[in-house]
N, C-alpha and C positions, 0 to 999 in steps of 0.2 A: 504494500500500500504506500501510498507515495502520495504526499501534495501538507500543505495548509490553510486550514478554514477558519474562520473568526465568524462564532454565533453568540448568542447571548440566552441562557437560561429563563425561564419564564414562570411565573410565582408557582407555578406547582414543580417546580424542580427538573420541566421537560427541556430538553434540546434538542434542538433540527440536527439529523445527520447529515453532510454532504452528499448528495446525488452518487456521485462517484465512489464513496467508500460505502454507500448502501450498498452499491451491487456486488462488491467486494466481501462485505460482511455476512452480505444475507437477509432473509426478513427477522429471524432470529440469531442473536449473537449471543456473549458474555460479556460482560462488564466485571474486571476487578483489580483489585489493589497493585501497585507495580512501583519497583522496588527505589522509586521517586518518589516525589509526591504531586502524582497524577495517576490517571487509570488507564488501563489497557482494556479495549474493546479487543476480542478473539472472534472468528467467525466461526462456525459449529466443527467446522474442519480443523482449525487450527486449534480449537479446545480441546476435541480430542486428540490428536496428538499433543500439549501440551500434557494431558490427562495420562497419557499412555506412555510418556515418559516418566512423569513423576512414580506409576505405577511400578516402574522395572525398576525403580529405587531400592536399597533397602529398607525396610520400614523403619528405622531409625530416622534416615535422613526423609522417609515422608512426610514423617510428622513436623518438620519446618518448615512444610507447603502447608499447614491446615490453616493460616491465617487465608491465604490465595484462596482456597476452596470456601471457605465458612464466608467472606463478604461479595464472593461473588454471586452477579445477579441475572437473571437471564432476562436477556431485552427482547421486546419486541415495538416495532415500529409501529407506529399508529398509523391512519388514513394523510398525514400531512408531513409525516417521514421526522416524525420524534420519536423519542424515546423517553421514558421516566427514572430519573438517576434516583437511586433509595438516599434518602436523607445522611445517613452514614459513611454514606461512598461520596458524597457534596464533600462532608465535612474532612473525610480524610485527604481528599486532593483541595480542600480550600477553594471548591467553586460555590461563588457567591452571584456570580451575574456573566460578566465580559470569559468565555470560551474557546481558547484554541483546539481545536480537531487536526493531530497531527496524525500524517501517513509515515509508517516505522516498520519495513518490510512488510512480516507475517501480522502483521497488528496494528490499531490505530491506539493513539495517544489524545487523553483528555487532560488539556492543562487549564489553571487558570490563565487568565491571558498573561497579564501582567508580569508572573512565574516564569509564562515560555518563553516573555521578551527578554527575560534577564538571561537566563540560560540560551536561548537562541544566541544571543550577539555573543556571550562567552564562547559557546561551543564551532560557531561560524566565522572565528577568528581566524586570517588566513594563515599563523603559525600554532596553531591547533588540530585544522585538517591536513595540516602538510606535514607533521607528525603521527595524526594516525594513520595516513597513507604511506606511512615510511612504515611504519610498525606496521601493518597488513602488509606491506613487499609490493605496493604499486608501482 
């Protein structure tokens, strides 16, 4: 998934998805916790195999996936292509109103906005991407 969108929340806590990352996701996704503070949208395909990894774990190390498992939510789009974020999942990624919808390969990113301008201009620095493309051997 690939792009960014800036939407705005709406007082029952729903957000429009991008056109593009709906068809991508699906009518049905997952929504949860990601190891920022924003959320990952999974499409049913990409759940399951995130699921069917965690699976081949040893159960030792499962159990520090139950946070992932236990606040994720299963979306479903409405007739106008929102979605309703659970009140818990606002509060952990600290969306309030203004919404970026980030594309991040196998998944979409929900930041606040505010959050992803700070981190976008850090992480888009051009001796930032020209270290991690040295460190990946580009």
């Amino acid at each position: 998934m690939t792009g960014e969108f800036q939407h705005n929340l709406d007082a029952k806590g729903r957000l429009f998805m991008p056109a593009r990352l709906r068809e991508e996701l699906g009518e049905v996704f997952y929504l949860t916790l990601s190891m920022d503070r924003c959320l990952a949208a999974y499409s049913g395909g990409s759940w399951r195999d995130l699921s069917d990894r965690v699976s081949a774990m040893p159960y030792v190390k499962q159990r520090k996936m139950r946070p992932l498992f236990a606040s994720a939510a299963r979306c479903e789009l409405d007739a106008q292509g929102r979605i309703l974020i659970p009140q818990s999942l606002r509060a952990y990624a600290g969306l309030d109103k203004a919404v970026t919808v980030v594309g991040c390969n196998n998944h979409a990113e929900l930041w606040d906005s505010a959050e992803w301008a700070r981190l976008s201009a850090e992480e888009s620095a051009p001796e930032n991407i020209a270290a991690v493309m040295e460190e990946r051997k580009f």
